[in-house]
C-alpha positions as CSV (number, residue, x, y, z in Angstrom):
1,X,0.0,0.0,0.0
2,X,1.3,3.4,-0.8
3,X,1.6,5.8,1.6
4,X,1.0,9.8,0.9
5,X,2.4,12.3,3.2
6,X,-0.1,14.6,3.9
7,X,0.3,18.1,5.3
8,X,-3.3,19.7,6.6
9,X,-3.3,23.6,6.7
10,X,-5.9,25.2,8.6
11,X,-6.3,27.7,11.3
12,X,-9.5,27.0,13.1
13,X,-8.5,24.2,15.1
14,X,-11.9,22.3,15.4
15,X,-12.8,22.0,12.1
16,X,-8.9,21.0,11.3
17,X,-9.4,18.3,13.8
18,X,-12.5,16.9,11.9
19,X,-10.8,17.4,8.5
20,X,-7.5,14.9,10.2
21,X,-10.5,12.3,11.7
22,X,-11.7,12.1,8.4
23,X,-8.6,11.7,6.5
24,X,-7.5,8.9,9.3
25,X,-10.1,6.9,8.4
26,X,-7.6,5.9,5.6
27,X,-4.5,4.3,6.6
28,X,-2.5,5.5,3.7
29,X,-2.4,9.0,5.0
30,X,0.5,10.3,7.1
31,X,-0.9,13.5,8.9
32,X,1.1,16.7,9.5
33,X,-0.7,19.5,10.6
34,X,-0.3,23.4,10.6
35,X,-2.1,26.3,11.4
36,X,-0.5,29.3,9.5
37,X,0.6,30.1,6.2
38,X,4.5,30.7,7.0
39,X,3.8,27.2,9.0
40,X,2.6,25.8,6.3
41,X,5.9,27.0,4.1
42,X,7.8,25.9,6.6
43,X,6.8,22.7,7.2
44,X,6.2,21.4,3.4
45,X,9.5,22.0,2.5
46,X,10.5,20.1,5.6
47,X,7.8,17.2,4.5
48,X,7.9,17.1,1.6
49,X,4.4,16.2,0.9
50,X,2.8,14.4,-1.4
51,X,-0.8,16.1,-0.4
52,X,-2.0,19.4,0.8
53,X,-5.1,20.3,1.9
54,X,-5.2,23.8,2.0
55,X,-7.2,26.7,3.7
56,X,-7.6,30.0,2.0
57,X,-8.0,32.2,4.9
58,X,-4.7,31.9,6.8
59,X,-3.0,33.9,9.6
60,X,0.4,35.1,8.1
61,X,-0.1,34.5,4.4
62,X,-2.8,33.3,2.5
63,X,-3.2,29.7,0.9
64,X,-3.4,31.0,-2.6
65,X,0.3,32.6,-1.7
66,X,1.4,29.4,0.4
67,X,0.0,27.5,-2.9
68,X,2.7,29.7,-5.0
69,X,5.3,29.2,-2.8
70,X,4.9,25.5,-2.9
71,X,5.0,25.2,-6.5
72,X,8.5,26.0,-6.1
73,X,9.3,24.1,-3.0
74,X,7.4,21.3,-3.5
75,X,6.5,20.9,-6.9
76,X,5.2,17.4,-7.3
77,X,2.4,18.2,-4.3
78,X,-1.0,17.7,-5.3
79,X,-3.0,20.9,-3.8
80,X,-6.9,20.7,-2.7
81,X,-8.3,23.8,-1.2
82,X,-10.9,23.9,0.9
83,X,-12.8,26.8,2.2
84,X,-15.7,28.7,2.9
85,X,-15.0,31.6,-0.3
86,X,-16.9,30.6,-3.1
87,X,-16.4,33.7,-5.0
88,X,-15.7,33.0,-8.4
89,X,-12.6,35.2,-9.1
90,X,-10.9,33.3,-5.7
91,X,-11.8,29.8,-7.5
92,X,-10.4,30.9,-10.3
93,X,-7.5,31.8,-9.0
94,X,-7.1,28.6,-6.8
95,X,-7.4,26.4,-9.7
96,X,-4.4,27.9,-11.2
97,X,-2.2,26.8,-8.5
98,X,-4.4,23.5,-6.7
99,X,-6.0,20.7,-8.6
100,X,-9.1,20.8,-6.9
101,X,-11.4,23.2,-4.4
102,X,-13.9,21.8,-1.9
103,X,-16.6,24.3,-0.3
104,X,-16.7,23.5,3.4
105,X,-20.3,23.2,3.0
106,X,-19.8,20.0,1.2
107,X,-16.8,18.9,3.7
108,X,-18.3,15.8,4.2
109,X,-19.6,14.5,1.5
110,X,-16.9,16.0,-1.2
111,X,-13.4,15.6,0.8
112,X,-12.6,11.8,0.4
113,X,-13.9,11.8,-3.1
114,X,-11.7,15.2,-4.3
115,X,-8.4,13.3,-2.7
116,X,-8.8,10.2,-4.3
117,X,-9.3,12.7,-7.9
118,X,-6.7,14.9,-7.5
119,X,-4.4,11.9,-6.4
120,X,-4.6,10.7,-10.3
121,X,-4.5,14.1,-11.5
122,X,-8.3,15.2,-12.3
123,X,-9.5,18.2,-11.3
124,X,-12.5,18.2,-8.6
125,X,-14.4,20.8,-7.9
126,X,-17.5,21.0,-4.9
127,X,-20.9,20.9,-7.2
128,X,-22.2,24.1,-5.7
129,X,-19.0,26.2,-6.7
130,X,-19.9,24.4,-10.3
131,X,-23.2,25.8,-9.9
132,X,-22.1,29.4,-9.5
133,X,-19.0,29.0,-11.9
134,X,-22.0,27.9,-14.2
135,X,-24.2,30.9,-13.6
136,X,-22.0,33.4,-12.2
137,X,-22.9,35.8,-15.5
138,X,-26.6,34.8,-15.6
139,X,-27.4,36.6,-12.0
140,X,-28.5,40.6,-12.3
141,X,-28.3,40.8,-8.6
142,X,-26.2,40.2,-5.7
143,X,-27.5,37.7,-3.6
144,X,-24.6,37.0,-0.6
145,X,-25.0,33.9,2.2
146,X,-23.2,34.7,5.3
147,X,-22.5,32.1,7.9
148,X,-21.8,34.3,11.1
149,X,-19.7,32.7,13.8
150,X,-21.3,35.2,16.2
151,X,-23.4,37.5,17.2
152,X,-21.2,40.3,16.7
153,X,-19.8,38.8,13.4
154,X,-23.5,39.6,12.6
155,X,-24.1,42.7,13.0
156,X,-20.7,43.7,12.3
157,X,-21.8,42.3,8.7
158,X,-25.2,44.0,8.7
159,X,-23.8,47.2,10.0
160,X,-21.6,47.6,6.7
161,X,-24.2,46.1,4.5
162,X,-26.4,49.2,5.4
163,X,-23.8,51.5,6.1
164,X,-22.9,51.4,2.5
165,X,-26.0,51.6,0.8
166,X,-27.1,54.4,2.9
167,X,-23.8,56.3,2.3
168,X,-24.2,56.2,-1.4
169,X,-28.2,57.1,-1.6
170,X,-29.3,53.7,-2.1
171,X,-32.3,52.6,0.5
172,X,-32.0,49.4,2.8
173,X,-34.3,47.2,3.9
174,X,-33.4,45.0,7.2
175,X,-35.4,41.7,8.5
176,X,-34.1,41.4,12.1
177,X,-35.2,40.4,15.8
178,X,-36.3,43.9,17.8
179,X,-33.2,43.7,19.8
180,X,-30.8,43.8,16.8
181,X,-32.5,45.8,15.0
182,X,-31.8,48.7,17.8
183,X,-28.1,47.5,18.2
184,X,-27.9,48.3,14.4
185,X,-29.3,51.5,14.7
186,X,-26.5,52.4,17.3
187,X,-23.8,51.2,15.3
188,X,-25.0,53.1,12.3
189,X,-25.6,55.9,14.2
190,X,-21.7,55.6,15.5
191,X,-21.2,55.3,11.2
192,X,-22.2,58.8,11.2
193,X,-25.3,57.8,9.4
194,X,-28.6,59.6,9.6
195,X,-30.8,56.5,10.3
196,X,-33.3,58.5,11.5
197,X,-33.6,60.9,8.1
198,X,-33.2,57.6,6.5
199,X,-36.3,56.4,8.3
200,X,-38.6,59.3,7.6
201,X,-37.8,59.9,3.7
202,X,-38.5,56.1,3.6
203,X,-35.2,54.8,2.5
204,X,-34.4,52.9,5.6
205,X,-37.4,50.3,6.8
206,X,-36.3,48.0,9.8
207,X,-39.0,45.1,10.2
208,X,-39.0,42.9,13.4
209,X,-38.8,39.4,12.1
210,X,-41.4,37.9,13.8
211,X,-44.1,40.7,12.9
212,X,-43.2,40.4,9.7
213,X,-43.5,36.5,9.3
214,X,-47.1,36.6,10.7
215,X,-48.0,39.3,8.7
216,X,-46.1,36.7,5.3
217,X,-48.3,33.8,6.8
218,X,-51.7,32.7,5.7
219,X,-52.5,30.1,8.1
220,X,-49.9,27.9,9.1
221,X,-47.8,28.0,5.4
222,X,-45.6,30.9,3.8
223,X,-47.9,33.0,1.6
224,X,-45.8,33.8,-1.5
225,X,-48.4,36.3,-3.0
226,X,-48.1,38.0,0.1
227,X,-44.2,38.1,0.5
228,X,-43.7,39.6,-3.7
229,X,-46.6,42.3,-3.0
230,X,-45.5,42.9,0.6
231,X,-41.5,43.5,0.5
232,X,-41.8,44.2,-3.5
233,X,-44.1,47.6,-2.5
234,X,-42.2,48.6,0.1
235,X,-38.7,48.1,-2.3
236,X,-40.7,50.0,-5.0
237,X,-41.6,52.9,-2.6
238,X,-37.9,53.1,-0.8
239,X,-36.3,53.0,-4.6
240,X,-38.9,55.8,-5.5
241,X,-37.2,57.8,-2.6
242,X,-33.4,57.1,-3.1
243,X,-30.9,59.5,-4.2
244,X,-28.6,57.3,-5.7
245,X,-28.0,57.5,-9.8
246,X,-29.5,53.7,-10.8
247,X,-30.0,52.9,-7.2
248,X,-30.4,49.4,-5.7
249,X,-32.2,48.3,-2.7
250,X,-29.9,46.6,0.5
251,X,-32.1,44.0,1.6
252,X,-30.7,41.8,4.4
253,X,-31.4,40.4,7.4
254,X,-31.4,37.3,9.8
255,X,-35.1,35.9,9.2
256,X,-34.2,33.3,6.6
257,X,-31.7,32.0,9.0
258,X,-33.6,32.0,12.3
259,X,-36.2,30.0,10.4
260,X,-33.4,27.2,9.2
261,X,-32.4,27.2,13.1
262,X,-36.5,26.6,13.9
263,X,-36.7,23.8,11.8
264,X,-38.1,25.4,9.1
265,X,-35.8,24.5,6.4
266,X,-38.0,23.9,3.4
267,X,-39.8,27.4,4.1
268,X,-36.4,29.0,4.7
269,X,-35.9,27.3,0.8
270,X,-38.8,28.8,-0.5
271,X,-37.7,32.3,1.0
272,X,-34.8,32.4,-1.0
273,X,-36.4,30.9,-4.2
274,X,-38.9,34.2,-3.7
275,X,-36.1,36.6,-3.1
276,X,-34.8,35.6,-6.3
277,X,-37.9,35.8,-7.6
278,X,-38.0,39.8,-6.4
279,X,-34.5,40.5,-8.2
280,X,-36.4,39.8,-11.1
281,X,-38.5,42.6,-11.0
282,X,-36.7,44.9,-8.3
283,X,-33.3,46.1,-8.4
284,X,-31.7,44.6,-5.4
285,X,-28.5,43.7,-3.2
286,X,-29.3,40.7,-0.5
287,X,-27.6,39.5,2.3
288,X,-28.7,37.0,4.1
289,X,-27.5,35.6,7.9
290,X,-27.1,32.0,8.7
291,X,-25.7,30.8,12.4
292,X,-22.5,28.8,11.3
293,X,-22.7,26.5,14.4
294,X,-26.0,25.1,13.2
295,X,-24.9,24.5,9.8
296,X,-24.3,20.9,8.6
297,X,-22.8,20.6,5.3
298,X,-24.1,17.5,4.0
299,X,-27.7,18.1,4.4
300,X,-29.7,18.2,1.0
301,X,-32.1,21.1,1.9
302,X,-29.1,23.0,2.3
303,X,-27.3,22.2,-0.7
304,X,-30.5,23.6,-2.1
305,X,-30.3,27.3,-0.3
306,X,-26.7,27.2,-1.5
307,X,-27.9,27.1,-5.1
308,X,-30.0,30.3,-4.7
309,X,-27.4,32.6,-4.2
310,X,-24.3,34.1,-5.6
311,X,-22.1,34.3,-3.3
312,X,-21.3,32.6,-0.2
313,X,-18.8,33.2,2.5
314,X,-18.6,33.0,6.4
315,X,-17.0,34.9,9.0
């Protein structure tokens, strides 16, 4: 049996543990592991590797520039990357200096099968970053997936989601619990943006989520009509108001995501499929907030609420 020295390059500990447990599950795999980009450098040219598993967002230097530097250092390595960037200009990128890219959303389901390509030199790349290489031309609209790490990650991320549209003229819509939606205000306030003018020209609207799903609910079920006439008329009327030259509506929020956390999945599908279906029609920028810690890559439904959106990333 061959044997493949393996070097694993990560910086968030856990998930680098899970990505080792997997790979030990095969005995031809020697595992080194680091954490940092110069430790990665450092240690390949030590190893030698056959294998390198390779995280973009490194401490030190990246892993597209540790992926350079190996090229000369380690030439006969075989590169897979794996990250939560799915970008298509990153992917690009990675595929000119790696073999193969798995999305951490797939981790599970896509690791195993990218080494065993890449080993015999074919290119593998996670289906959903196929989808969106695919597609990436077709989308008129910005539709990001952010998978927060924590609460302040979020609103970190929804503070400069608003911040910016509201800078340039453009209006902003945010889906939110009561509690972050007056932490936001604060922040933006600290921005030096007038979210209070915003609010009374009608260019900023702040929605408690839960009002705002009973108000989208007929009965027990999503009403669809409801959600295109309710959050399409108030897009229309904040666009009417903007200042902006070919302005764009910032809609964002975390309602989507608290509904995948409730159990909810197959309606937190259909909100996305309707958000989509709004772009359509309105001219808008979405983000929209998943917990990362209640995310589980291989689940189908998921895979599904990838596919809806055109760009995914976590922080």
């Amino acid at each position: 049996m061959r044997l493949f020295r393996t070097l694993v390059v990560e910086d968030f500990e856990d998930f680098r543990r899970v990505v080792c447990s997997a790979l030990k599950q095969r005995p031809e795999f020697t595992i080194t592991e680091a954490s940092d980009g110069l430790e990665a450098v450092k240690k390949a040219e030590e190893l030698q590797p056959e294998l390198v598993l390779l995280d973009i967002g490194l401490p030190g230097i990246n892993g597209l520039e540790v992926a350079r530097r190996l090229k000369e250092l380690v030439p006969g390595a075989k590169v897979l990357f794996f990250s939560q960037e799915s970008s298509s200009e990153v992917v690009q990128e990675a595929l000119t200096l790696g073999l193969g890219y798995v999305h951490k959303s797939h981790f599970h389901s896509d690791l195993l099968p990218a080494i065993e390509a890449i080993l015999v030199g074919r290119r593998f790349v996670s289906p959903n970053l196929a989808w969106h290489e695919e597609h990436k031309n077709v989308a008129g609209h910005d539709h990001q997936m952010l998978f927060y790490s924590s609460e302040s990650v979020l609103m970190e991320s929804l503070t400069r989601f608003v911040a910016k549209a509201l800078g340039i003229g453009n209006p902003a819509i945010v889906i939110a619990t009561k509690l972050h939606i007056d932490d936001l205000r604060e922040r933006l306030t600290a921005e030096k943006i007038d979210v209070d003018g915003a609010a009374q020209r009608g260019t900023y609207i702040a929605l408690d989520v839960a009002q705002a799903f009973t108000a989208l609910m007929s009965g027990a079920q999503l009403d669809s009509a409801e959600f295109l006439k309710t959050i399409g008329g108030l897009a229309e009327a904040a666009l009417r108001r903007a200042t902006a030259e070919n302005a764009r509506v910032a809609f964002c929020g975390e309602g989507i995501g608290l509904l995948w956390v409730a159990g909810r999945t197959d309606e937190a599908l259909r909100l996305e499929q309707l958000c989509n279906e709004l772009s359509k029609t309105h001219e808008l920028e979405m983000l929209c907030a998943y917990p990362l810690n209640r995310i589980q890559g291989n689940d189908p439904v998921l895979q599904k609420i990838l596919a809806q959106h055109t760009i995914v990333h976590s922080r």
